[in-house]
Backbone as a ProteinNet text record, in pm:
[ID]
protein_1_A
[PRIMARY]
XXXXXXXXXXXXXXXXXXXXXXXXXXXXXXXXXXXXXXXXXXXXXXXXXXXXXXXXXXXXXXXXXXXXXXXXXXXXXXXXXXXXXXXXXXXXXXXXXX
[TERTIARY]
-2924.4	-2988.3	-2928.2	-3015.7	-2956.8	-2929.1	-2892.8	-2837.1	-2984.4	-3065.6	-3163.4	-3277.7	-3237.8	-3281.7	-3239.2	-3091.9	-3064.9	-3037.7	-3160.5	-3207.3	-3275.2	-3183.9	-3271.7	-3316.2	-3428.7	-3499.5	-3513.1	-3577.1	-3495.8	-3675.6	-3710.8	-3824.1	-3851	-3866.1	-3884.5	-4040.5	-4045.9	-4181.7	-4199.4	-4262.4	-4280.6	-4324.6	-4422.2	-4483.6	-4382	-4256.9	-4169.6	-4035.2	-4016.7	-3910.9	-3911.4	-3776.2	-3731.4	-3694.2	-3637.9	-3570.1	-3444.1	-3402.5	-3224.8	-3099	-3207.7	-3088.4	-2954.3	-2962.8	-2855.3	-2839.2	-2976.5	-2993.4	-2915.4	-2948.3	-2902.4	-2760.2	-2693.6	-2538.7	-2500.9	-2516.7	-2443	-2511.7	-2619.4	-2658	-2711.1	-2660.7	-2743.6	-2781.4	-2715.1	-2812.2	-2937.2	-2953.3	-3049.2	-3168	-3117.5	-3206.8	-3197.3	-3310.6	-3342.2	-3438.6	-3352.2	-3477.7	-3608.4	-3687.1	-3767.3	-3854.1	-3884.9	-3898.7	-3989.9	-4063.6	-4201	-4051.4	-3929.8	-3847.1	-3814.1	-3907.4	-3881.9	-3793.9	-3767.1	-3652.4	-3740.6	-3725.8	-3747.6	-3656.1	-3710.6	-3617.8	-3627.4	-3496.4	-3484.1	-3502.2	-3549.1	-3541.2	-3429.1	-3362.3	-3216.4	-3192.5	-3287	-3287.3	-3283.9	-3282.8	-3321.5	-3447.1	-3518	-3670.3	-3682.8	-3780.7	-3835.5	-3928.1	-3960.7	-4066.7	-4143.9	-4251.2	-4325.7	-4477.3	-4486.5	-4597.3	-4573.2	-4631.1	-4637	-4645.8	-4491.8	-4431.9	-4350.5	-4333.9	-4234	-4062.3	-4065.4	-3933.1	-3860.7	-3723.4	-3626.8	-3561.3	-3475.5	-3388.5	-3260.9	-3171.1	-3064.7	-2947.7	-2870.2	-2725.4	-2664.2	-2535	-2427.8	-2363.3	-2328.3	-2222.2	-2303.2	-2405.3	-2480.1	-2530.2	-2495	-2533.5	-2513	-2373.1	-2317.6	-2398.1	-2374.7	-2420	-2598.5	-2653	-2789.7	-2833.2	-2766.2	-2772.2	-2700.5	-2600.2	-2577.1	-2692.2	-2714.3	-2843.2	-2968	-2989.6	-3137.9	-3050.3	-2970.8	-2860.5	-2889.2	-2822.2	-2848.2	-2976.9	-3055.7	-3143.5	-3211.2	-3201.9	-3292	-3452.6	-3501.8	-3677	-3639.2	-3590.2	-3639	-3729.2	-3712.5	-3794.3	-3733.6	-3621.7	-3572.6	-3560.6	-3637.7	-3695.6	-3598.7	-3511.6	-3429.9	-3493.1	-3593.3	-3585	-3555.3	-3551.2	-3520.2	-3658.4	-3629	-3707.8	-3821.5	-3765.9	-3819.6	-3920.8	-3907	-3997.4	-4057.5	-3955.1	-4035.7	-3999.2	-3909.2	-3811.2	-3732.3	-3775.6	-3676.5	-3527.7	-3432.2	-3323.1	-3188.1	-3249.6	-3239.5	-3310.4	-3330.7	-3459.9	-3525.4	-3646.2	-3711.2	-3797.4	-3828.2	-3866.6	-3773.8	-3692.4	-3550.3	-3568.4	-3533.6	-3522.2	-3403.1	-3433.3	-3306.8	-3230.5	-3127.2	-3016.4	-2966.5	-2983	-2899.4	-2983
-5943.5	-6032.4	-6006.5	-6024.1	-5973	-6095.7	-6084.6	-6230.9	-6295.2	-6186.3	-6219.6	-6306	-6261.9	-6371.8	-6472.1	-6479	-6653.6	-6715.9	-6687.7	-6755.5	-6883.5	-7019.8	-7110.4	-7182	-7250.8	-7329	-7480.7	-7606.4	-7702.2	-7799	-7884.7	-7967.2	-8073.7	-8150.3	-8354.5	-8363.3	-8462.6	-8514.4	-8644	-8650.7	-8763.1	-8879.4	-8861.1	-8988.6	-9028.5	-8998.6	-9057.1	-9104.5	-9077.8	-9102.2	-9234.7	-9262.9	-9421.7	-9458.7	-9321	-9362.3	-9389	-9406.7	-9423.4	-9334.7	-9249.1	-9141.8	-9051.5	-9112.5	-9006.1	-8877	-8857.5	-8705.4	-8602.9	-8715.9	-8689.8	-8704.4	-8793.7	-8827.8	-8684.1	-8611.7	-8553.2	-8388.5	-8411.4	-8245.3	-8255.6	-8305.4	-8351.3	-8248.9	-8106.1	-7967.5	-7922.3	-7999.6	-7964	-8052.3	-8224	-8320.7	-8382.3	-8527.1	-8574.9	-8654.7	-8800.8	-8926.9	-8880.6	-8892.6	-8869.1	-9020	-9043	-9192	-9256.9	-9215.2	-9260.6	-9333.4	-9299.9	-9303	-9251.2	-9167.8	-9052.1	-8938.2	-8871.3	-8747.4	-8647	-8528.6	-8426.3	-8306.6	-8171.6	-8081.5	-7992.5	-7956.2	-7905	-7745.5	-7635.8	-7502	-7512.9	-7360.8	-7301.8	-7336.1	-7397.1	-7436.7	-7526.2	-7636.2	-7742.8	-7809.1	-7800.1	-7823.2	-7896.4	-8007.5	-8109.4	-8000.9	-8024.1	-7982.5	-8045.2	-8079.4	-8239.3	-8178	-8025.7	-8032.2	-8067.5	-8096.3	-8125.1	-8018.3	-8046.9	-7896.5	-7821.2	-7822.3	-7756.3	-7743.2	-7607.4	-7575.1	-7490.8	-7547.6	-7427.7	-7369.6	-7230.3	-7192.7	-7259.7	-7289.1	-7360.6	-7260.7	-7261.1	-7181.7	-7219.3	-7081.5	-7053.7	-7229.3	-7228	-7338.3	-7447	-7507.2	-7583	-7650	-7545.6	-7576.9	-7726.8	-7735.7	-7801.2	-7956.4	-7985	-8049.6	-8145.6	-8003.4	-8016.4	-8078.4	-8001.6	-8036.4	-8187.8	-8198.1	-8348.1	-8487.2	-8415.9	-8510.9	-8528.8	-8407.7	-8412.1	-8474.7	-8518.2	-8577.6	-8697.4	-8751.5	-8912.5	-8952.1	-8890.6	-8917.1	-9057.1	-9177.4	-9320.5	-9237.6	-9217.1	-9162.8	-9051.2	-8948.1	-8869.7	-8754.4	-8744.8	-8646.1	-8551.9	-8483.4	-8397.4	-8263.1	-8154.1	-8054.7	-7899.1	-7824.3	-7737.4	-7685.4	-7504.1	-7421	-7258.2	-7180.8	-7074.3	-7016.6	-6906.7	-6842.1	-6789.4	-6739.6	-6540.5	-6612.7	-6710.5	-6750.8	-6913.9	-6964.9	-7110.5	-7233.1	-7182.6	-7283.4	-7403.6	-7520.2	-7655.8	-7597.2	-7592.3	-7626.8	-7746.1	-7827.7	-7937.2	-8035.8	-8167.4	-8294.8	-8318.4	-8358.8	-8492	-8365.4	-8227.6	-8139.4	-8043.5	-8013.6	-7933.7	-7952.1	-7833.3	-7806.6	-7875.1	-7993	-7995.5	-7987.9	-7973	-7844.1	-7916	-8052.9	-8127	-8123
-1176.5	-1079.3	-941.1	-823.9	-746.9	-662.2	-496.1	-470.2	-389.2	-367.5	-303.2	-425.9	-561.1	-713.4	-711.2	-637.1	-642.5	-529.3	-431.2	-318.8	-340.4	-301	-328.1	-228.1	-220.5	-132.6	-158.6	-65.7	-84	-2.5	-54.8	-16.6	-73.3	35.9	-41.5	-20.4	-121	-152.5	-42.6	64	127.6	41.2	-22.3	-74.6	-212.5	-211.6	-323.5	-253.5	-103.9	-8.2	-1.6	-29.5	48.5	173.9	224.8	349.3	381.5	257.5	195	314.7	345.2	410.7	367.4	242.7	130.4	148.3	175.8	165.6	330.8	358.2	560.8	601.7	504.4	509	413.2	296.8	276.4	329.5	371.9	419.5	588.9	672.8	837.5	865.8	817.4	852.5	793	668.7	630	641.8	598.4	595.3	732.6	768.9	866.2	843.3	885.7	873.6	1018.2	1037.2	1142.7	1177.1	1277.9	1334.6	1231	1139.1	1009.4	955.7	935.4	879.7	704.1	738.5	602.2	597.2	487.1	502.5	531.3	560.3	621.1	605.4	547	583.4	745.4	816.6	880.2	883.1	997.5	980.5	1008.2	1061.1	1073.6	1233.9	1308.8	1427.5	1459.6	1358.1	1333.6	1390.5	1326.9	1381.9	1275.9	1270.1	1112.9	1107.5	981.7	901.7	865.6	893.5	893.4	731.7	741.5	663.2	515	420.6	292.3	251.8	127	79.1	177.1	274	386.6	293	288	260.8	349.2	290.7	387.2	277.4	318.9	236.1	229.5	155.1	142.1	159.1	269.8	323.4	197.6	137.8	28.2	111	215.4	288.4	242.5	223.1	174.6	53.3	1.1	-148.8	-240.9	-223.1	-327.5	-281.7	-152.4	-78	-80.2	-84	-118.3	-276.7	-319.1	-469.9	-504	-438	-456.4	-397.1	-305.9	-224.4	-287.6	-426.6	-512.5	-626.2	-674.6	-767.1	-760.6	-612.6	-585.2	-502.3	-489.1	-416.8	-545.3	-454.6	-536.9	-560.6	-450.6	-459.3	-574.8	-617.4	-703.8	-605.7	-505.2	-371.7	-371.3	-387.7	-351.4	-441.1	-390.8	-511.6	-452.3	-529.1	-515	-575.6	-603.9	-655.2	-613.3	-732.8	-723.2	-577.6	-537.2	-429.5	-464.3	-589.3	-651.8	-748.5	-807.9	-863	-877.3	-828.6	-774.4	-940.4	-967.3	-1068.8	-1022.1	-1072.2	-1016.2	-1086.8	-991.9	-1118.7	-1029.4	-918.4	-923.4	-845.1	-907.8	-910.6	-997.6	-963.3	-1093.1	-1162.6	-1132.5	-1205.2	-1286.6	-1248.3	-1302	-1436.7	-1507.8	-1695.5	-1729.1	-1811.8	-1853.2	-1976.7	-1901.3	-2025.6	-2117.8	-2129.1	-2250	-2377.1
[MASK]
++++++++++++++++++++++++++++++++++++++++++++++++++++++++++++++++++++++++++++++++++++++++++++++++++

């Protein structure tokens, strides 16, 4: 596998967002309440991403981070998958391993 196989990407579901801001306290580079007061992912410029389905790629520096924010996220919005093929492997879609 190569590292460009475990490129992952990172997108919230508006219509399951609370607004909680969880996601914004442990990733502010990635997430962002925006004045609707929903989460939002950011580009690498930080720009919102306002369309439905808007993903970014998730930085190595980021990771753990991100993944904790689709962990505790109350809404269940927060969707991490693989790049190369578009696999949850963390949020309310993710396989799970137990």
């Amino acid at each position: 596998m190569t590292a460009q196989d475990e490129t992952l990407e990172v997108w919230i579901d508006q219509d399951l967002c609370t607004g909680d801001g969880i996601c914004c306290q442990y990733a502010p580079d990635i997430f962002e309440l925006d004045v609707d007061g929903l989460a939002y992912v950011k580009d690498a410029d930080g720009e919102l991403l306002q369309d439905a389905g808007a993903t970014v790629v998730v930085p190595t520096i980021a990771l753990r981070d991100v993944t904790d924010s689709a962990k505790e996220c109350p809404g269940d919005c927060i969707h991490v998958r693989r790049a190369h093929d578009g696999v949850e492997v963390f949020g309310p879609d993710a396989a799970d391993d137990s």
